[in-house]
N, CA, C and O atoms as a DFTB+ gen file, in Angstrom:
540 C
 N C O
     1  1      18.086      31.508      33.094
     2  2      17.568      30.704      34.172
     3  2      18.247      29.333      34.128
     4  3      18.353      28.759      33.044
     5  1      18.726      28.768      35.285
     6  2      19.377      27.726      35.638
     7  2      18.223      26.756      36.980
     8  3      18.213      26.889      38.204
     9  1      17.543      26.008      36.258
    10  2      17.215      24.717      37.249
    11  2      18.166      24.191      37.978
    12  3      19.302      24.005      37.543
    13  1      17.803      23.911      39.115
    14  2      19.044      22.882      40.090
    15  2      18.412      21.668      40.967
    16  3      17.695      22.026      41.901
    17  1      18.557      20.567      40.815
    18  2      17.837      19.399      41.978
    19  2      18.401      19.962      43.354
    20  3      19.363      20.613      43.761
    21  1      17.178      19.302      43.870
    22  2      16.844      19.629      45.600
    23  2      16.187      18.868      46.321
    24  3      15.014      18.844      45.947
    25  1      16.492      17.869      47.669
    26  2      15.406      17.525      48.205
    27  2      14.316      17.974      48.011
    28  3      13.296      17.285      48.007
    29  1      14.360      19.442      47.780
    30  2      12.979      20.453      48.361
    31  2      12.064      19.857      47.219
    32  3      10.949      19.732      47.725
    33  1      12.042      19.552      46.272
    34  2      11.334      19.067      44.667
    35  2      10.548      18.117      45.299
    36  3      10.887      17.096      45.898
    37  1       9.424      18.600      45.079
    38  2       8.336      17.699      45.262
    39  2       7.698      17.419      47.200
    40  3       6.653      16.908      47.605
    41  1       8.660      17.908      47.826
    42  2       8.125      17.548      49.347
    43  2       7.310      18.693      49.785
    44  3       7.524      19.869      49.492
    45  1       6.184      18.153      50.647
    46  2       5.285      19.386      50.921
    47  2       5.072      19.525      52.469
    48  3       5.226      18.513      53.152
    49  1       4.676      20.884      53.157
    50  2       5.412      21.038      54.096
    51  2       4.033      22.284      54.444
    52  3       3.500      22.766      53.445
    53  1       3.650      22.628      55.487
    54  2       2.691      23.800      56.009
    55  2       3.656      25.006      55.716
    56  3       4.861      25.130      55.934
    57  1       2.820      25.775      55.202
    58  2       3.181      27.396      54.989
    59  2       3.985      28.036      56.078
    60  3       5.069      28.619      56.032
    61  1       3.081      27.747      57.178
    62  2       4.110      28.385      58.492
    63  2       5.790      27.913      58.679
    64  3       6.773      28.630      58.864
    65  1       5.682      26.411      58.551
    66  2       6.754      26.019      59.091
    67  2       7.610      26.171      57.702
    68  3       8.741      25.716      57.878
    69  1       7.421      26.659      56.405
    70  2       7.523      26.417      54.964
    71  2       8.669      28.113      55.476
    72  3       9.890      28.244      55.385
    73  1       7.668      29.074      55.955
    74  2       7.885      30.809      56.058
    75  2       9.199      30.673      56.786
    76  3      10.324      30.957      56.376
    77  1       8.755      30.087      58.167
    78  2       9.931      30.146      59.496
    79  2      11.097      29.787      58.991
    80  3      11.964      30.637      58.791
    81  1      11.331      28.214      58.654
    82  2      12.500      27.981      58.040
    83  2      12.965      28.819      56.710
    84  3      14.167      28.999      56.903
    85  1      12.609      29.436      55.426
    86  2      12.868      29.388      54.651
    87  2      13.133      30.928      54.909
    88  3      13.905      31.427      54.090
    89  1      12.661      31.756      55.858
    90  2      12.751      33.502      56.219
    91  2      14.310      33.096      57.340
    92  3      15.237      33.901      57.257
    93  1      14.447      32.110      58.118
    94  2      15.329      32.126      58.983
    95  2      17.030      31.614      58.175
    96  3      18.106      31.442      58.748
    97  1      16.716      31.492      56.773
    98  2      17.571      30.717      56.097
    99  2      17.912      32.132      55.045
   100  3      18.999      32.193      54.470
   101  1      17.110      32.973      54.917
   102  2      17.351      34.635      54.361
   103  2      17.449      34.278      53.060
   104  3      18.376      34.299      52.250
   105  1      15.358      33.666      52.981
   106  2      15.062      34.089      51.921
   107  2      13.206      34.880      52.170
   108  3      12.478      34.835      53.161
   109  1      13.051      35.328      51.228
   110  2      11.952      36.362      51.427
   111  2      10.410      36.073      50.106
   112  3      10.571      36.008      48.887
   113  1       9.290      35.972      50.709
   114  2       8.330      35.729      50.184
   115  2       8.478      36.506      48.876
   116  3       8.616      37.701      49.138
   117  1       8.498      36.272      47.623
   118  2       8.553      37.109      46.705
   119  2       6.861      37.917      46.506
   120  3       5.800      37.294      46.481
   121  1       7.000      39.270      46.398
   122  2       5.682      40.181      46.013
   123  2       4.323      39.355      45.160
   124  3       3.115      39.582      45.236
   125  1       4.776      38.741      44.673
   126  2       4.022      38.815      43.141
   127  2       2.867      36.822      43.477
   128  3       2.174      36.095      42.766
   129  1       3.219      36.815      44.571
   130  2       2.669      35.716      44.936
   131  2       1.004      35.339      44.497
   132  3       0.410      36.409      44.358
   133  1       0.355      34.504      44.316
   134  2      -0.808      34.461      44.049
   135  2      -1.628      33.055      45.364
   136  3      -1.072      32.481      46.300
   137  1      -3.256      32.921      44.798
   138  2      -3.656      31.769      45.891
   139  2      -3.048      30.343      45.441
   140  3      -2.954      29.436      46.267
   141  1      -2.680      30.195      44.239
   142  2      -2.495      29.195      44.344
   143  2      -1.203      28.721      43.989
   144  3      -1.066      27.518      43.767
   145  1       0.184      29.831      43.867
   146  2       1.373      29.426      43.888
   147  2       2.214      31.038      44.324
   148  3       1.654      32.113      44.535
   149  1       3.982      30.677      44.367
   150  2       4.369      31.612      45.240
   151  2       5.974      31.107      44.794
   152  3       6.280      29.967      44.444
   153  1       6.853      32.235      44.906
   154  2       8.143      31.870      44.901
   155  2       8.858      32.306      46.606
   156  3       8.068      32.896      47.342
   157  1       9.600      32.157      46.904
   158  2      10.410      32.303      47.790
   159  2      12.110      32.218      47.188
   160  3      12.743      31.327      46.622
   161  1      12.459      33.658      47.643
   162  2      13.652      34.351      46.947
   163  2      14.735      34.415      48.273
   164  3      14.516      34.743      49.439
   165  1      16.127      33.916      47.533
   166  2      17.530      34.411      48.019
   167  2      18.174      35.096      47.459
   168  3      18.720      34.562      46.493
   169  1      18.502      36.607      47.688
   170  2      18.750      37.180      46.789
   171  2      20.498      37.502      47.532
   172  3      20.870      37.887      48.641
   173  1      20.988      37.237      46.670
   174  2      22.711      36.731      46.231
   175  2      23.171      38.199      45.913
   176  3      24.010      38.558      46.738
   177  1      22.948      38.943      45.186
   178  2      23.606      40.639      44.704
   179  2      22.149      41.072      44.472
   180  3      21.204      40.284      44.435
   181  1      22.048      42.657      44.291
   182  2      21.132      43.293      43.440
   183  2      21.803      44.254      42.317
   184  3      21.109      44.778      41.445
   185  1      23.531      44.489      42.424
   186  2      23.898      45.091      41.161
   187  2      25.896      44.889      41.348
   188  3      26.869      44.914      42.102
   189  1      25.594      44.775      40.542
   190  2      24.839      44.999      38.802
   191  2      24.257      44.290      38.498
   192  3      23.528      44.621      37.563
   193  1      24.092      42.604      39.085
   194  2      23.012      42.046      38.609
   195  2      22.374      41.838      39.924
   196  3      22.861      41.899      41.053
   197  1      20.791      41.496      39.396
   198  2      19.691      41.197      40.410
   199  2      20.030      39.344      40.203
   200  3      19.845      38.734      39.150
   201  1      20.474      38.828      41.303
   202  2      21.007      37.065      40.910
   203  2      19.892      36.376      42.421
   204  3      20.141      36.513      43.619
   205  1      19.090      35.897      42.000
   206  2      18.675      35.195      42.812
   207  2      18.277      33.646      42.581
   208  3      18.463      33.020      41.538
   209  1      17.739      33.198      43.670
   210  2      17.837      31.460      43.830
   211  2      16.222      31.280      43.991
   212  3      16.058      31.933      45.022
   213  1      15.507      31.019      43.789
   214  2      13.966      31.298      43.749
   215  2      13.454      29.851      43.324
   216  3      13.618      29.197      42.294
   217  1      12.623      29.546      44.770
   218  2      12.015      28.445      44.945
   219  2      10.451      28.371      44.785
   220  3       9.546      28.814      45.492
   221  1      10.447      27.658      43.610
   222  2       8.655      27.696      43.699
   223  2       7.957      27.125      44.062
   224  3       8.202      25.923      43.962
   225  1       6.608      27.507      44.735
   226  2       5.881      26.485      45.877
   227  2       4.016      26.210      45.261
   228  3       3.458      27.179      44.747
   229  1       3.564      25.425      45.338
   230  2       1.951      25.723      44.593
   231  2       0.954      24.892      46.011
   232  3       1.153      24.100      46.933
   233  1      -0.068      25.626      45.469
   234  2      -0.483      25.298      47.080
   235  2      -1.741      24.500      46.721
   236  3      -2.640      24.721      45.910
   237  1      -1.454      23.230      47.821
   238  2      -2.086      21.838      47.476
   239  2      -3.175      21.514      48.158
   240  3      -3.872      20.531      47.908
   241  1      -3.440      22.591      49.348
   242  2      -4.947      22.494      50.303
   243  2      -4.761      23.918      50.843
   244  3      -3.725      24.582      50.822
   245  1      -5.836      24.223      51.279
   246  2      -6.191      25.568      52.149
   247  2      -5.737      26.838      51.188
   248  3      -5.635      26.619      49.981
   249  1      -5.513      27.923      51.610
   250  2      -5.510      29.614      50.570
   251  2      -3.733      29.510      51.397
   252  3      -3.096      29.100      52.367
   253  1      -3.673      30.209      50.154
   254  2      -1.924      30.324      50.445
   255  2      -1.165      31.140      51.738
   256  3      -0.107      30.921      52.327
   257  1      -2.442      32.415      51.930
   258  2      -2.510      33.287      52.870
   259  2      -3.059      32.288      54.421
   260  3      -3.670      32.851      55.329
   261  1      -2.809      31.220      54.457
   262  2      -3.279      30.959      55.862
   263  2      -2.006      29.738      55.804
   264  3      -1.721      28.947      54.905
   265  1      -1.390      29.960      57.170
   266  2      -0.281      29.491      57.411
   267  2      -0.835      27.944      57.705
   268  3       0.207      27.390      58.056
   269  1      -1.716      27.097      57.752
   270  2      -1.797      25.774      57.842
   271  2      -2.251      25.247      56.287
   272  3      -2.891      24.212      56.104
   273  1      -1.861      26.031      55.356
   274  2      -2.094      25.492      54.556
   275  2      -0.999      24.680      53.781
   276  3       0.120      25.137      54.015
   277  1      -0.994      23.224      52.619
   278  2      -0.008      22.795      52.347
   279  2       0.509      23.135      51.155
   280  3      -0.137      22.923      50.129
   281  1       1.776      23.725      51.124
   282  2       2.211      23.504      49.928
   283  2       3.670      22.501      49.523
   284  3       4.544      22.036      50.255
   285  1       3.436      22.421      47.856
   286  2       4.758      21.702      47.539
   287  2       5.740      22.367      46.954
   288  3       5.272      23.373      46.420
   289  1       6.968      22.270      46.794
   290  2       7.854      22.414      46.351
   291  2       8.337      21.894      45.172
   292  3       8.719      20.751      44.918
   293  1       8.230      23.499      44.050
   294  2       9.124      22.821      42.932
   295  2      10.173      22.509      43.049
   296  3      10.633      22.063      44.100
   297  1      11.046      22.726      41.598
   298  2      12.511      22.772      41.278
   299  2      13.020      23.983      41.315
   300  3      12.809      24.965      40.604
   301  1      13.780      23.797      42.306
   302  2      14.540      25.423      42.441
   303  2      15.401      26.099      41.087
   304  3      15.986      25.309      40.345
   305  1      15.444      27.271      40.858
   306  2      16.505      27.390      39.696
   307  2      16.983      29.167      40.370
   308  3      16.480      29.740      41.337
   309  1      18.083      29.662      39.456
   310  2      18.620      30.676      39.889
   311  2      18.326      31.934      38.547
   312  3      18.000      31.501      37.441
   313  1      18.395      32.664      38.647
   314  2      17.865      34.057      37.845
   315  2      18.506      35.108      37.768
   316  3      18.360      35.933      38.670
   317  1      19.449      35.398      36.611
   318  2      20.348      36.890      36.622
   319  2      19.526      37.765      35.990
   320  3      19.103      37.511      34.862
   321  1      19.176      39.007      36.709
   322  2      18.182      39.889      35.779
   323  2      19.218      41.010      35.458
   324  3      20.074      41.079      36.340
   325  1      19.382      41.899      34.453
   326  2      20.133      43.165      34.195
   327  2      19.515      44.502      34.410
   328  3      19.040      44.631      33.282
   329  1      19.291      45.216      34.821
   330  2      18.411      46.237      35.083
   331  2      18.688      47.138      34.407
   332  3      19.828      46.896      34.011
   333  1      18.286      48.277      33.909
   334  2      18.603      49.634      33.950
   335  2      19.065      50.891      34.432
   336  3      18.074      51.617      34.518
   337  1      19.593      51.205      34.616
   338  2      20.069      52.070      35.735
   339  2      19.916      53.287      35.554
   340  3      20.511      53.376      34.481
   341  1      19.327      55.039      35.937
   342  2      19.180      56.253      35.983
   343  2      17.860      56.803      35.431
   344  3      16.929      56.620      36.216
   345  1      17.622      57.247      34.620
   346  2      16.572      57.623      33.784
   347  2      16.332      57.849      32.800
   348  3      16.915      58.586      32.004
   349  1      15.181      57.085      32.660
   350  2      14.274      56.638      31.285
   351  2      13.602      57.731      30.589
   352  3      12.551      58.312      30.857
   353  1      14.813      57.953      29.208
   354  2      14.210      59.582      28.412
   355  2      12.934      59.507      28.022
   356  3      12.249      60.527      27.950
   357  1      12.547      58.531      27.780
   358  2      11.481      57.967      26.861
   359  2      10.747      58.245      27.837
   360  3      10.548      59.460      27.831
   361  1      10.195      57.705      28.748
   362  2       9.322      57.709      29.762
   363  2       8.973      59.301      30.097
   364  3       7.995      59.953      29.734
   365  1       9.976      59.656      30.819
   366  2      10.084      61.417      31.147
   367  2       9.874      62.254      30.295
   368  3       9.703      63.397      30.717
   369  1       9.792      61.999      28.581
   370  2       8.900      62.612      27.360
   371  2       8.256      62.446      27.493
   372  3       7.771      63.561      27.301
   373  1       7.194      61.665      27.833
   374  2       6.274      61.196      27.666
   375  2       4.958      61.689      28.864
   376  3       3.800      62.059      28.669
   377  1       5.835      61.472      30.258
   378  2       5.082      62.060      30.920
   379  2       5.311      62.920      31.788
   380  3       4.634      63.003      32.813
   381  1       6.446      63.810      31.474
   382  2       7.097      64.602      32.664
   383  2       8.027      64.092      33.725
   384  3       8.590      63.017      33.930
   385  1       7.969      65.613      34.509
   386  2       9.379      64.984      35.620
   387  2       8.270      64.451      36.224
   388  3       7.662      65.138      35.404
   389  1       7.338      63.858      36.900
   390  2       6.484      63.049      38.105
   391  2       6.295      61.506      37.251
   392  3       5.598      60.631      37.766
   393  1       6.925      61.293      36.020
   394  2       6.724      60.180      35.246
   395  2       7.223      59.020      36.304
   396  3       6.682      57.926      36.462
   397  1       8.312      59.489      36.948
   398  2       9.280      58.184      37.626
   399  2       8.074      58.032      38.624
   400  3       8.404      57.138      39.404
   401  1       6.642      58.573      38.998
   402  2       6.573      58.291      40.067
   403  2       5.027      57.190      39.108
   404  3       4.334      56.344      39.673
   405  1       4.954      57.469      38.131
   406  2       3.395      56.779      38.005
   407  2       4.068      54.953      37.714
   408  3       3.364      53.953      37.853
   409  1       5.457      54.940      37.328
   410  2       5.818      53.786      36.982
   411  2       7.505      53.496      37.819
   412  3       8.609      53.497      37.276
   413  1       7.195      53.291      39.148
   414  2       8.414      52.884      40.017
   415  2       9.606      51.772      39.190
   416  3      10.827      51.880      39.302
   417  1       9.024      50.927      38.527
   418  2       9.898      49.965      38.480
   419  2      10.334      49.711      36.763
   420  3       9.378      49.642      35.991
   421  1      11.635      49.585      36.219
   422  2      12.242      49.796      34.968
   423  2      12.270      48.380      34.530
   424  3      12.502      47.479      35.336
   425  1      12.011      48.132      33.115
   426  2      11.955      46.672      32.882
   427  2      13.372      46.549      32.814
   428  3      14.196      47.462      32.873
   429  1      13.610      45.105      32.660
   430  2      15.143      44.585      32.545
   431  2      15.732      44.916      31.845
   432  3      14.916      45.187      30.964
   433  1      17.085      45.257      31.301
   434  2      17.531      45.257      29.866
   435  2      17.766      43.927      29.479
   436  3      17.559      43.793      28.273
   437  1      18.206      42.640      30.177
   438  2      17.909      41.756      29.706
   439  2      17.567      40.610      31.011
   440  3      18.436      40.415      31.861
   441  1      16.550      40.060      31.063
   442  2      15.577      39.528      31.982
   443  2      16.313      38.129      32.325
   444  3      15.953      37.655      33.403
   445  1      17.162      37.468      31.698
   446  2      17.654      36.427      31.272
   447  2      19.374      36.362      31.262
   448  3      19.868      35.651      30.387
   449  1      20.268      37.052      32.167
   450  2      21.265      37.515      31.785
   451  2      22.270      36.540      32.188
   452  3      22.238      36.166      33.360
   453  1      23.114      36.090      31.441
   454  2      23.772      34.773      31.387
   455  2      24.350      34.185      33.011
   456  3      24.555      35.171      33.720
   457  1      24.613      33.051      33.651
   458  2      24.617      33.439      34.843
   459  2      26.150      32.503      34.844
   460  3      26.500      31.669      34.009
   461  1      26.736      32.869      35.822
   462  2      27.931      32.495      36.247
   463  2      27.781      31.602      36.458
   464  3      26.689      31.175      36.833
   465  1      29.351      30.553      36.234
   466  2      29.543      29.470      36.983
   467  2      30.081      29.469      38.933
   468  3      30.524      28.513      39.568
   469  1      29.833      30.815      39.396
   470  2      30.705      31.052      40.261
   471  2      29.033      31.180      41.012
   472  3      28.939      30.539      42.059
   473  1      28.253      31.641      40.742
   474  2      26.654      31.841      41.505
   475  2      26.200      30.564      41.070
   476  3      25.386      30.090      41.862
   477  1      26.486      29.716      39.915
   478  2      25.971      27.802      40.259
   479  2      26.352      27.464      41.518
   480  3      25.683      26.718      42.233
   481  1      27.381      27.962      41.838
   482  2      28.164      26.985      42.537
   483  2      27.702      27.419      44.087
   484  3      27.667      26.514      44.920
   485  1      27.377      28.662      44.463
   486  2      27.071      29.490      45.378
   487  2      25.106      29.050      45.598
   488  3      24.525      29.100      46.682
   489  1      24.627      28.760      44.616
   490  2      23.231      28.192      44.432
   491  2      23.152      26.592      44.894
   492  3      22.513      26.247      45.888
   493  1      23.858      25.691      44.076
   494  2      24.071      24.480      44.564
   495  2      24.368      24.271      46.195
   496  3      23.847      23.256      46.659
   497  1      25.276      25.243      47.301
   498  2      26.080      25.160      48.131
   499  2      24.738      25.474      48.953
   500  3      24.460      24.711      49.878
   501  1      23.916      26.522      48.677
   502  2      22.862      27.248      49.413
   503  2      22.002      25.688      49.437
   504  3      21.992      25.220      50.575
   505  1      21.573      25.162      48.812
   506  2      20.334      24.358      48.620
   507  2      20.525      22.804      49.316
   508  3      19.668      22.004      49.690
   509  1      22.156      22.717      49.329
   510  2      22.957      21.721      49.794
   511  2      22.960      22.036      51.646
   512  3      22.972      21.250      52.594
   513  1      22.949      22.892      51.606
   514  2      22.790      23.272      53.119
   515  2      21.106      23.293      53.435
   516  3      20.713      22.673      54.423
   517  1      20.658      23.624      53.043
   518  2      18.865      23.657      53.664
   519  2      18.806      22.055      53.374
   520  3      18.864      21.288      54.336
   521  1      18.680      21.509      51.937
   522  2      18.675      20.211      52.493
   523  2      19.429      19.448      53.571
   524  3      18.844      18.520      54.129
   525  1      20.527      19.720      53.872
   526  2      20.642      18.882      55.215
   527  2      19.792      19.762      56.450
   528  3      19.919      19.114      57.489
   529  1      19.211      20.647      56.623
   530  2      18.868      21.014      57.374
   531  2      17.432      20.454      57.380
   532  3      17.230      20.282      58.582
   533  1      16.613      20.173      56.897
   534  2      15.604      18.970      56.335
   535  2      15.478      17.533      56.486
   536  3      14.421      16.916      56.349
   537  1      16.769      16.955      56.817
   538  2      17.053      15.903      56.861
   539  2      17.741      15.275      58.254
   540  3      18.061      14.088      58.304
């Protein structure tokens, strides 16, 4: 994981207008969101690595799920994940061929996977552009 400064650090902004711009700029509410914080993902490759730019937001009035609510903006940083790729013997011992279906998703092989100077630079350029678009 690589932190990067951003206007976006620290300014807070309504959910709606937070979604519009930040979905029209092709990035995507990440799943795993909760009420009182949330990332918002640009996702750069998915392989061989999963490399994304992931902005975190925590929410400072109203439920996160209602678009007038405010949130702020962390510090953006970028994320190389390594995945696994085909099938998991271990798993499929364990619980058969319908195993792939009770557990869809394979942990990382390494969650943390060193990240280029060539996706800094592609991260910096992304964030450099929404901030002027902010401004």
């Amino acid at each position: 994981m690589i932190e990067l400064s951003s206007a976006l650090e620290g300014k807070r902004f309504e959910k709606g207008f937070l979604d519009g711009f930040l979905n029209g700029n092709g990035f995507t509410l990440g799943g795993g969101w909760e009420y009182d914080h949330a990332y918002y993902d640009y996702i750069f490759q998915k392989e061989p690595y999963y490399d994304v730019l992931r902005i975190p937001v925590f929410v400072k009035s109203g439920n996160f799920d209602q678009p007038s609510s405010k949130l702020e903006c962390g510090r953006p940083f970028l994320l190389r994940h390594c995945y696994q790729y085909g099938i998991d013997d271990e798993k499929d011992a364990l619980f058969g061929i319908g195993g792939g279906l009770l557990n869809q998703f394979q942990k990382p092989i390494d969650k943390d996977a060193p990240i280029s100077d060539k996706l800094v630079v592609k991260g910096v350029e992304l964030l450099e552009r929404i901030d002027r678009q902010l401004h």
